[in-house]
N, C-alpha and C positions, 0 to 999 in steps of 0.2 A: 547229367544233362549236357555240360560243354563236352565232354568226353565223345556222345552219342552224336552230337550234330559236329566236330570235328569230325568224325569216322564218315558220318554221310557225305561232308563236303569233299576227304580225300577220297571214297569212292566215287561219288559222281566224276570227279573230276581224272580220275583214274579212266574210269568206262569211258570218259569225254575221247580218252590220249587214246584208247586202244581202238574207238570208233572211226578218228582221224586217222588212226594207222592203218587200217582196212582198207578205208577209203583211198587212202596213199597208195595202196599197193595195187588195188585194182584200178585206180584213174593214171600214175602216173608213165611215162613213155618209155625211159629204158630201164635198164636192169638197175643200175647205180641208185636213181632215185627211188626206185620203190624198196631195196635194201637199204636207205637210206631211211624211209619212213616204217619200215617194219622195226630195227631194230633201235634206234632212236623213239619215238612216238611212242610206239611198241612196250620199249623198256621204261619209260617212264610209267607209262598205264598200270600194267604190270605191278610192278613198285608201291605206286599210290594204293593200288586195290588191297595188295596185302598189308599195305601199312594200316590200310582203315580199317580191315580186319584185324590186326594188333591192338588198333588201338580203340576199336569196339570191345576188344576182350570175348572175340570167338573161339579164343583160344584158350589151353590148359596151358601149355608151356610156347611161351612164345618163339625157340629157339632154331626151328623151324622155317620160320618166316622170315624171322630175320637173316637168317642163314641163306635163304631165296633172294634177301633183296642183296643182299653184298655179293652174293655170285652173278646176280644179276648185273649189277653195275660193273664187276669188274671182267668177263667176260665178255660182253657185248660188244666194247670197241673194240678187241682184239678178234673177235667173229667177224665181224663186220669189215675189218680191215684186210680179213682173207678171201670174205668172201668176193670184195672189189677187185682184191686184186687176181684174183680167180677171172673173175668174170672180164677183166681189162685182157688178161693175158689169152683168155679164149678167144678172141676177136669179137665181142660184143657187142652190139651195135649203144655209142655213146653220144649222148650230145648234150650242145655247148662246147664243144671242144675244136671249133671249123677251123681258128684262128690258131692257135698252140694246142699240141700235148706236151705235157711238163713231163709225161714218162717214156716219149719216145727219144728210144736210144737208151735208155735207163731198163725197160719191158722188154721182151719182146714180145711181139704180140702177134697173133693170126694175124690175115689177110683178109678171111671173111668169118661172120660167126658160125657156129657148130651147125645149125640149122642149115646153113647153104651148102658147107662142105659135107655132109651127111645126105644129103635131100639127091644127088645123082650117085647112089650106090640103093637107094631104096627102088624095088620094080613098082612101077603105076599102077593105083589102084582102080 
């Protein structure tokens, strides 16, 4: 019985993180913050859902799952980490940042994002 209502609470609360992740990524403004609620948010959700599944006992061998959540944790901020700074280095459009970049001169970074410099080599449609 504790088993079964633990399982439902990390799934709800799992489905809660991946629903807010969603929503993060199509509400938020530039590129940084919504890679920031996919894989954060995201990987929590993620996480919770198969724990609850663990620990529902929907499984024959759990090793698996477990095996999803430790790669899960430990990949993500190194994903995450590349993919910023991918996205910094393409000229991305960022903000919060009007005042200081703490990576200029550290970066280099475009001029304008991929979209502008691409957009006068395409013919009109």
């Amino acid at each position: 019985m504790i088993r079964m209502v633990s399982a439902s609470i990390m799934l709800i609360i799992g489905v809660a993180f991946i629903t807010i992740a969603a929503i993060g990524v199509a509400r938020l403004p530039d590129v940084l913050q919504r890679m920031h609620a996919a894989t954060k948010a995201g990987g929590i959700g993620v996480c919770l859902v198969v724990g609850g599944t663990l620990v529902a006992g929907g499984t024959s061998t759990p090793w698996p799952g477990v095996l999803t959540i430790m790669l899960m944790l430990l990949t993500l901020s190194a994903a995450s980490q590349l993919l910023a700074r991918a996205a910094y280095v393409s000229g991305a459009e960022v903000q919060g940042i009007e005042r200081r970049d703490a990576l200029a001169g550290v970066l280099a970074r475009q001029d304008a994002p991929l979209e502008e410099r691409t957009s006068s080599r395409r013919p009109d449609r």
